[in-house]
C-alpha positions as CSV (number, residue, x, y, z in Angstrom):
1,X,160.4,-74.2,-60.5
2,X,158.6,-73.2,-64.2
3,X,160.9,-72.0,-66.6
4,X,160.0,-69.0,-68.3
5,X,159.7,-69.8,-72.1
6,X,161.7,-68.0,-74.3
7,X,159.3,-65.5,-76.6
8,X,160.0,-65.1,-80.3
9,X,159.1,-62.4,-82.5
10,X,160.4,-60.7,-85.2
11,X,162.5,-57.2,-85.5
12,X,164.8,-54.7,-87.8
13,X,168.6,-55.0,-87.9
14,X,170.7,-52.0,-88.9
15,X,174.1,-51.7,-89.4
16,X,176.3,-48.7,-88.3
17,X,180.2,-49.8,-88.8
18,X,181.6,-53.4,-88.7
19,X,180.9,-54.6,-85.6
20,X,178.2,-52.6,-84.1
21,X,174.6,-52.6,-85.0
22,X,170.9,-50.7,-84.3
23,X,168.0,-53.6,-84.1
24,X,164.7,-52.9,-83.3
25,X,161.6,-55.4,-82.5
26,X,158.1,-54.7,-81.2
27,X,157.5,-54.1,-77.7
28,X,155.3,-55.8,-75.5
29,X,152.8,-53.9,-73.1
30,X,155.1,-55.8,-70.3
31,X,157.7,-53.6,-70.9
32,X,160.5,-55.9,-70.6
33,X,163.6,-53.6,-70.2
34,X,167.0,-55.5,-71.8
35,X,169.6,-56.7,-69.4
36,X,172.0,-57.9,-72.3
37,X,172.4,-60.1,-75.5
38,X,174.0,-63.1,-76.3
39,X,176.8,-63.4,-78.4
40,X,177.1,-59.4,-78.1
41,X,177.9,-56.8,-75.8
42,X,174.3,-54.1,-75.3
43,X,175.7,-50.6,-75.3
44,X,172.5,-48.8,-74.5
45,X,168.6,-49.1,-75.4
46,X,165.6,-47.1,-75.7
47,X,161.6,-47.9,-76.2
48,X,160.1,-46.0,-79.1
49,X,156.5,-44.7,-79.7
50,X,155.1,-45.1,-76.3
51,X,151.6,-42.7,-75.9
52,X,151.9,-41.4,-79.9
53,X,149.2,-42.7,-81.9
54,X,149.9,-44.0,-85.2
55,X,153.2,-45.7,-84.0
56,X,153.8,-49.2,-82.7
57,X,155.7,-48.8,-79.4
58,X,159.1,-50.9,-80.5
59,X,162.4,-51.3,-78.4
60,X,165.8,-50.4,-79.8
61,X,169.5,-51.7,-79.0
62,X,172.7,-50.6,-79.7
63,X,175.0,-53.5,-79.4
64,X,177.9,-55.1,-80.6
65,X,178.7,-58.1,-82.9
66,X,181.4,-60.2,-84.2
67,X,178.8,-59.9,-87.1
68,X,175.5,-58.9,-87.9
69,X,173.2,-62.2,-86.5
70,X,170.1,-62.9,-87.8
71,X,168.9,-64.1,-85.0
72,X,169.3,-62.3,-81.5
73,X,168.7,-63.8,-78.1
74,X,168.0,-60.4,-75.4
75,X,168.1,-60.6,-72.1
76,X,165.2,-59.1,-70.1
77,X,163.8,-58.6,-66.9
78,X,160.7,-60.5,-67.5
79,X,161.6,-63.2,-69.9
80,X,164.1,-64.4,-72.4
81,X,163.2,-62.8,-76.0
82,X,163.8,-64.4,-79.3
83,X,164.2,-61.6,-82.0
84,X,164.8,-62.9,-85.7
85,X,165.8,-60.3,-88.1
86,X,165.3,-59.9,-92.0
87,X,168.4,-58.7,-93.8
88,X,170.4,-55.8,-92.4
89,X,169.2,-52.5,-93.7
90,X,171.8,-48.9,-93.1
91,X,171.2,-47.2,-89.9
92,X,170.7,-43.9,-91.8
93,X,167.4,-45.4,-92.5
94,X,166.2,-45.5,-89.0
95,X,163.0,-42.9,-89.3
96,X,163.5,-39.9,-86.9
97,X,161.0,-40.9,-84.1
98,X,163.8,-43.6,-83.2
99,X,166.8,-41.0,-83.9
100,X,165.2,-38.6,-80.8
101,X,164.3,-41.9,-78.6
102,X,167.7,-43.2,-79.1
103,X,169.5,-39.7,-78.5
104,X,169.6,-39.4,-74.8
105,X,170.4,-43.2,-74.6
106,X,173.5,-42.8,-76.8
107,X,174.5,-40.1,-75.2
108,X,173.9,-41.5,-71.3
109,X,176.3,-44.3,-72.6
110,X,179.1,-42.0,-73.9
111,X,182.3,-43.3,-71.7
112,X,186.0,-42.6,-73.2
113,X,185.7,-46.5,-73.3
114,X,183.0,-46.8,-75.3
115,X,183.3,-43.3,-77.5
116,X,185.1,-44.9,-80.2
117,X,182.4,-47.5,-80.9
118,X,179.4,-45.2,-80.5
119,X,181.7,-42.8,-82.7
120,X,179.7,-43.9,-86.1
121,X,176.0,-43.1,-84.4
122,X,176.6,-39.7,-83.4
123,X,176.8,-38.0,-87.2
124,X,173.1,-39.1,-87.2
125,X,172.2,-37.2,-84.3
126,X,171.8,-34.0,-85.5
127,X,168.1,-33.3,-85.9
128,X,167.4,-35.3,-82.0
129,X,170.4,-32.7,-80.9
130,X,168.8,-29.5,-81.8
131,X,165.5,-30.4,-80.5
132,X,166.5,-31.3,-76.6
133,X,168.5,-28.0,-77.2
134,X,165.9,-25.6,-78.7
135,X,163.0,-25.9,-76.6
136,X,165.7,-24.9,-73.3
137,X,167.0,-21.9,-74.7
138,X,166.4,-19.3,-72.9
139,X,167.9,-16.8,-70.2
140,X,167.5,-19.0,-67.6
141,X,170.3,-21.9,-66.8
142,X,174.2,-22.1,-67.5
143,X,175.9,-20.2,-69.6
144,X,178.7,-21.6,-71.9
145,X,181.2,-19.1,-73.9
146,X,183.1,-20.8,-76.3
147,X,186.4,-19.1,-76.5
148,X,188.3,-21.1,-79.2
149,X,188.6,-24.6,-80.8
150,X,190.2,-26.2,-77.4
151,X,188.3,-23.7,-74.5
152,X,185.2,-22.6,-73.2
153,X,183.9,-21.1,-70.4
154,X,181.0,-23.0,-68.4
155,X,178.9,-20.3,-65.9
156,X,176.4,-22.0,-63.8
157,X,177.2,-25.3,-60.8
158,X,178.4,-28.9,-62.5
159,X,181.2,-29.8,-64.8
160,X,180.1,-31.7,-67.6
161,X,182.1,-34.7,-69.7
162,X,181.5,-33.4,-72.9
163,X,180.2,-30.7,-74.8
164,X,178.1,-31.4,-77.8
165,X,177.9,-27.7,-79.9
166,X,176.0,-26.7,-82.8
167,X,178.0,-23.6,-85.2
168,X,176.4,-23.7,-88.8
169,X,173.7,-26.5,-88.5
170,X,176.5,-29.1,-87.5
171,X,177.1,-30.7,-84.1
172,X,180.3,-31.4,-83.3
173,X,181.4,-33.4,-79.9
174,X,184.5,-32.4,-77.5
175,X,185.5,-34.4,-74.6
176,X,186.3,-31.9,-71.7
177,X,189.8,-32.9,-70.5
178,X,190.5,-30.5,-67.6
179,X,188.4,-27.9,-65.9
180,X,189.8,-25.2,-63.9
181,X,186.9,-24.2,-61.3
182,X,186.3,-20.4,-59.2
183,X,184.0,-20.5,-56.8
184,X,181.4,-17.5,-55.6
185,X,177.8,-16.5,-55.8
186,X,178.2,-17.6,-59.5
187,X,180.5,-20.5,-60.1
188,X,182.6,-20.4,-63.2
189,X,184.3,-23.0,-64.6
190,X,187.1,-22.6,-67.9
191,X,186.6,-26.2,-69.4
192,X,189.9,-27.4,-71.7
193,X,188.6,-29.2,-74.5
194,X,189.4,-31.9,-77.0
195,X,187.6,-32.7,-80.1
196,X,186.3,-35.8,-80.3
197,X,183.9,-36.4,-83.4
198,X,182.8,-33.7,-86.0
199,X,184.7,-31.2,-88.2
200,X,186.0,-27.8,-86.3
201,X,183.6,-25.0,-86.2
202,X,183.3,-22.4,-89.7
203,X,181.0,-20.3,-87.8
204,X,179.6,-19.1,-84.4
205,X,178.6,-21.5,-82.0
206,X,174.7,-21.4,-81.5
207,X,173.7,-24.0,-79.5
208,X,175.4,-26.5,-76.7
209,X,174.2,-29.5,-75.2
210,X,176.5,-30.6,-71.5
211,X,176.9,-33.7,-71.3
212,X,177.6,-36.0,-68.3
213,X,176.8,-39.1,-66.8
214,X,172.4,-39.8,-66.1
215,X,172.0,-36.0,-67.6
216,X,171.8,-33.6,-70.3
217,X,170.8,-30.3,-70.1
218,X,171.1,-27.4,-72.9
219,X,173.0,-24.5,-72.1
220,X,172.4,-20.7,-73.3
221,X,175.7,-19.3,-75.8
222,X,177.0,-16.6,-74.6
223,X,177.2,-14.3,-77.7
């Protein structure tokens, strides 16, 4: 049997905290999707710029790192990929096409195992966060009333994982720790609540994002 050669090319590394990292490389109109790294563990992925003109479709890994590498060997279903990086620049420098392509992918991968790493990405999220919220509010779809710091009430089928809520133009995340369901024509569900990552709310909550494993969806705020 032929072995598939390894490609090489040549990508971005950014660093979020010690330890975990943000690279991004071109990506080829295969569209090879990553399987893992070596040396590394891959927390999640996303492809950037597909069908916008003007940008060069790249891919985009969150990983982690006993340090940052400059050189990366990724895992694919199509071949092995060779990614060589120039020095490591912040991740608040990532532009904000590849801030609302990661979004959903950091959020899919959201795990209590995994929150505390993917703790110093979500800060950067706030622009991505308002924009899958925004464009789905509207009277149609579950309700959420957020009664205090720790509680909310969820109307409308599903429980979610966590809650990602907007009060004052910033996100903050909670983890949803217990849910105590009634059941009818209209299912409501009072969701006990832990906060998770962001500072506790100085003003009304305005938008809400639910959160649980392959989906997000925006929910209306109950006034």
């Amino acid at each position: 049997m032929t072995q598939t050669p390894e490609r090489n090319t040549a990508g971005q590394l950014f660093t979020v905290t010690e330890g975990l990292f943000v690279a991004c490389y071109p990506l080829s109109t295969a569209l090879p999707i990553p399987l893992g790294v070596a040396g590394g563990d891959l927390l999640t992925w996303a492809f950037c710029g597909l069908g916008r003109g003007g940008q060069t479709p790249a891919v985009l890994l969150v990983f982690t790192a006993a340090g940052p590498p400059d050189r990366l060997g990724v895992a694919t279903h199509f071949h092995e990929l060779d990614v060589a990086f120039s020095p490591p620049a912040p991740v608040a420098t990532l532009d904000p096409a590849a801030w609302t392509a990661l979004c959903p992918a950091i959020l899919g991968a959201l795990r209590p195992a995994t929150l505390d790493t993917l703790a110093g990405l979500l800060p950067h999220l706030g622009g991505a966060l308002s924009g899958l919220a925004e464009p789905h509010e509207g009277p149609v779809g579950p309700v959420l009333a957020v009664t205090g710091e720790a509680e909310a009430n969820l109307t409308g089928a599903g429980v979610p994982d966590y809650l990602l809520l907007r009060a004052g133009g910033l996100w903050r995340g909670c983890h949803v720790v217990r849910a105590h369901r009634t059941f009818g024509a209209e299912p409501r569900t009072r969701l006990d609540l832990t906060r998770v990552w962001g500072e506790p709310a100085r003003s009304p909550t305005d938008a809400a994002l639910l959160v649980r494993s392959g989906d997000i969806a925006a929910a209306r705020v109950a006034p």
